[in-house]
C-alpha positions in Angstrom: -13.7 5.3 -15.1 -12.0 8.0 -13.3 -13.9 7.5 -10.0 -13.3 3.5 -10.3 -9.3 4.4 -10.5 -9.8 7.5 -7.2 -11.9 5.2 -5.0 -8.9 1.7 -5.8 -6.7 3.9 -4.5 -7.8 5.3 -1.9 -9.3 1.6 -0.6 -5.5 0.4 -1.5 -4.0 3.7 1.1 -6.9 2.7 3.5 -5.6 -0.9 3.6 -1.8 0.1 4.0 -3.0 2.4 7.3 -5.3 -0.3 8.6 -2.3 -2.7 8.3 0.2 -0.3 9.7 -1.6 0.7 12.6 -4.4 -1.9 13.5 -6.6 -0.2 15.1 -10.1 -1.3 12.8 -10.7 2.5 12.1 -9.2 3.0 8.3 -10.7 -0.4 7.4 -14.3 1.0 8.0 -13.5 3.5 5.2 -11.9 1.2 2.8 -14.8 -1.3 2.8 -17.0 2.3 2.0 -14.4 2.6 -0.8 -15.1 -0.5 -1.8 -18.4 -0.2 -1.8 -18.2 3.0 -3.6 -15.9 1.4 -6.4 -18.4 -1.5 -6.8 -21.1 1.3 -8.0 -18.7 3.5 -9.8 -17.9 0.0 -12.2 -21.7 0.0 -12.8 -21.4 4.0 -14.0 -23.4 4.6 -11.0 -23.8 8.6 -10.4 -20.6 10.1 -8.3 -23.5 11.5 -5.4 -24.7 7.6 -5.0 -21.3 6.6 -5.0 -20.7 9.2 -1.9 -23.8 8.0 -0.1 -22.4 4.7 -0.2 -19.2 5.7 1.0 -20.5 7.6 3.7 -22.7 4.9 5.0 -21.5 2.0 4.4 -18.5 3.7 6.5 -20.5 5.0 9.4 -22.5 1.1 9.7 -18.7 -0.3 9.8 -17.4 2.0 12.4 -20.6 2.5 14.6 -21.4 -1.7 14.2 -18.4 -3.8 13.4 -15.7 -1.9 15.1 -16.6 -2.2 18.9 -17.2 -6.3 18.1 -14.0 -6.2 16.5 -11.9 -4.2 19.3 -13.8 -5.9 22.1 -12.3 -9.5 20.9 -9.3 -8.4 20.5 -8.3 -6.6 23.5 -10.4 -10.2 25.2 -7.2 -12.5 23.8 -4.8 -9.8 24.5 -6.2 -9.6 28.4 -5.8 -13.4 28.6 -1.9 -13.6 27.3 -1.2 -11.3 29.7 -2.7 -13.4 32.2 -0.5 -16.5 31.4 2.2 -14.6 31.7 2.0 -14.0 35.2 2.0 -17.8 35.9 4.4 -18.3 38.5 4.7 -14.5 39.6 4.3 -13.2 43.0 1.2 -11.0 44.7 -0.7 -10.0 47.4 -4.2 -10.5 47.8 -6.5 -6.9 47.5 -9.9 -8.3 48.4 -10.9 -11.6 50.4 -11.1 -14.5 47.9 -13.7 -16.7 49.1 -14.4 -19.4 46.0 -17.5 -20.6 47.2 -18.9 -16.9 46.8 -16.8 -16.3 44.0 -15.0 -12.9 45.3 -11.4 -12.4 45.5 -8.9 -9.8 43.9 -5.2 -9.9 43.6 -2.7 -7.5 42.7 0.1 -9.1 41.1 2.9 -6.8 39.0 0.9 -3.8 39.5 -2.4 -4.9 38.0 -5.3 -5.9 39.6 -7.1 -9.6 38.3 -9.8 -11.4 39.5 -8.6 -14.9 41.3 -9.5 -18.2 42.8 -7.8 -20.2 45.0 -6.4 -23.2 44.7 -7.6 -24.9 47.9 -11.6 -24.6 47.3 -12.5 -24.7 51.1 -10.2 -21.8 52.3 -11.2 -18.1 52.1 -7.6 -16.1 51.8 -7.5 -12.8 53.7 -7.3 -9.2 52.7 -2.5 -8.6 52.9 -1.9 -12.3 51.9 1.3 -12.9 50.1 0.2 -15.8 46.7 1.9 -17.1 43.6 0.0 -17.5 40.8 -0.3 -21.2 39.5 -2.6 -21.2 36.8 -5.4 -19.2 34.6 -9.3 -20.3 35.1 -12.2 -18.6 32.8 -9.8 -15.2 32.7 -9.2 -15.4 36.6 -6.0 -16.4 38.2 -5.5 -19.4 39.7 -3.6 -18.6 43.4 -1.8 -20.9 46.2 -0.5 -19.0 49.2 3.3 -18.3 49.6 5.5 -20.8 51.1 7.4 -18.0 52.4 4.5 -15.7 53.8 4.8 -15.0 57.4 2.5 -16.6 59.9 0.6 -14.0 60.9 -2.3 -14.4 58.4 -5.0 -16.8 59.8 -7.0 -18.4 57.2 -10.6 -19.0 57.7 -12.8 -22.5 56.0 -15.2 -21.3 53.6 -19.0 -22.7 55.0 -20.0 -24.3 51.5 -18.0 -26.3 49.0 -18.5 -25.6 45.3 -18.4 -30.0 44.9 -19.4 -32.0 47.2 -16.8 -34.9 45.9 -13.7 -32.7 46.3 -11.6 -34.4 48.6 -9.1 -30.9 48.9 -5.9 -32.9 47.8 -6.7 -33.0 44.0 -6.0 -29.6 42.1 -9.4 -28.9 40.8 -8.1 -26.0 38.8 
């Protein structure tokens, strides 16, 4: 019973850290706790109860943490990209829709974009405003305010044959 009451509290100081600092490395060990505890109320032996720690740990941190940290930093990437609706940027690499290429820098971090306009292909130095957010890209216009010495070109292909260029299709 001893070993029932050590690993309930250190699964119980796992949890506190995991919830203090959320970073899905302390609840790897608490659910090897766990599993520990779950022997040790069976009177399993204290060197099986260790080998179930120790695993069940390592499968958690080598198997479930990347998953875990991979969606969340995926949501956290795509608030930050809403929150850039209606910011101001220049354009990094040519965005070209019908190829799907384009880059934008826009409050010092670089994001993958579309334009708004599907036929236009939107130079290299362009001034844009960011309008919307498509599949994790941002959606771009050009700057009513940008100079006029940026030609744009018309892109060879369209993506839908329909689009008429007026509607938004983003």
């Amino acid at each position: 019973m001893n070993w029932l009451i050590g690993w309930l509290v250190i699964l119980a100081i796992l949890i506190i850290i995991e919830l203090i600092t959320m970073k899905f490395t302390t609840i790897c060990f608490a659910c090897g706790a766990g599993a520990a505890a779950i022997l040790a109320v069976f009177n399993a032996p204290v060197w099986t109860q260790w080998i179930a720690f120790v695993i069940i740990s390592f499968i958690m941190f080598a198997f479930v943490r990347p998953v875990a940290q991979k969606r969340l930093r995926r949501g956290r990437r795509k608030e930050n990209a809403y929150k850039l609706i209606g910011k101001r940027g220049r354009v990094i690499s040519e965005i070209d829709n019908w190829r799907g290429i384009g880059q934008v820098n826009v409050q010092g971090q670089e994001w993958s974009a579309v334009s708004e306009e599907e036929n236009v292909i939107i130079p290299v130095g362009a001034i844009i405003d960011v309008t919307g957010v498509y599949e994790g890209k941002l959606v771009i216009c050009l700057d009513e305010v940008m100079d006029g010495n940026v030609e744009l070109e018309v892109s060879e292909g369209s993506l839908d044959p329909t689009y008429n260029g007026r509607d938004r299709k983003w």
